[in-house]
SEROLUM-356106 format. One record per residue (C-alpha): x, y, z. Coordinates in steps of 0.2 Angstrom, whole numbers, plus 5000, padded with zeros to 4 digits. Layout:
<atoms>
XYZ/...
</atoms>
This chain:
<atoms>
514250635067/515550595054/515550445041/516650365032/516250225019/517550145005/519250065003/520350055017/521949915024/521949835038/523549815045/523949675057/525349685073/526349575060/526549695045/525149585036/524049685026/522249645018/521349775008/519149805016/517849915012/517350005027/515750075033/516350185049/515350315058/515950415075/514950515086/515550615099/516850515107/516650355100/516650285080/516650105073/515950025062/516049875049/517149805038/517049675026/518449565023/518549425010/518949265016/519049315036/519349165048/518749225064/520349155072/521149315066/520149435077/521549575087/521949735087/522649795070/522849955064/521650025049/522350155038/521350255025/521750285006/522550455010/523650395024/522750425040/522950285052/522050235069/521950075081/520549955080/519749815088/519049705077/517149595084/516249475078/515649405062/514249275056/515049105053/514349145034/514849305034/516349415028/515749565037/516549625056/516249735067/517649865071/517749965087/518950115084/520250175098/520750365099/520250485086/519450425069/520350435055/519250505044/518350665056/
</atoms>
């Protein structure tokens, strides 16, 4: 099992980017994880792309958070960027 936790850019399918801290584990096949976003609306949940501070990028699908919350769920797609 690999981890990952720190800084990281969320990217959206717009260009728009917003820096997170992440908290990201895979095992096996599989990694996701959390992120924390200040100020997330929960009208922006899609797929964006998450790209690490050394420039490893990978697809994610962000989940649900708590209405008082800034913390969301990230399921990962392909690879993880940080294995």
């Amino acid at each position: 099992m690999s981890r990952y936790r720190g800084p990281a850019t969320l990217i959206s399918s717009d260009g728009a980017e917003v820096d997170v801290h992440v908290d990201l584990r895979s095992k096996q096949r599989e990694w996701s994880g959390t992120a924390t976003i200040a100020g997330f609306v929960a009208t922006d949940l899609d797929d964006r792309t998450l790209r690490l501070p050394d420039g490893r990028e990978a697809q994610v699908t962000l989940g649900d958070s708590a209405g008082w919350s800034d913390v969301v769920s990230l399921a990962g797609n392909g690879p993880p960027p940080f294995a």
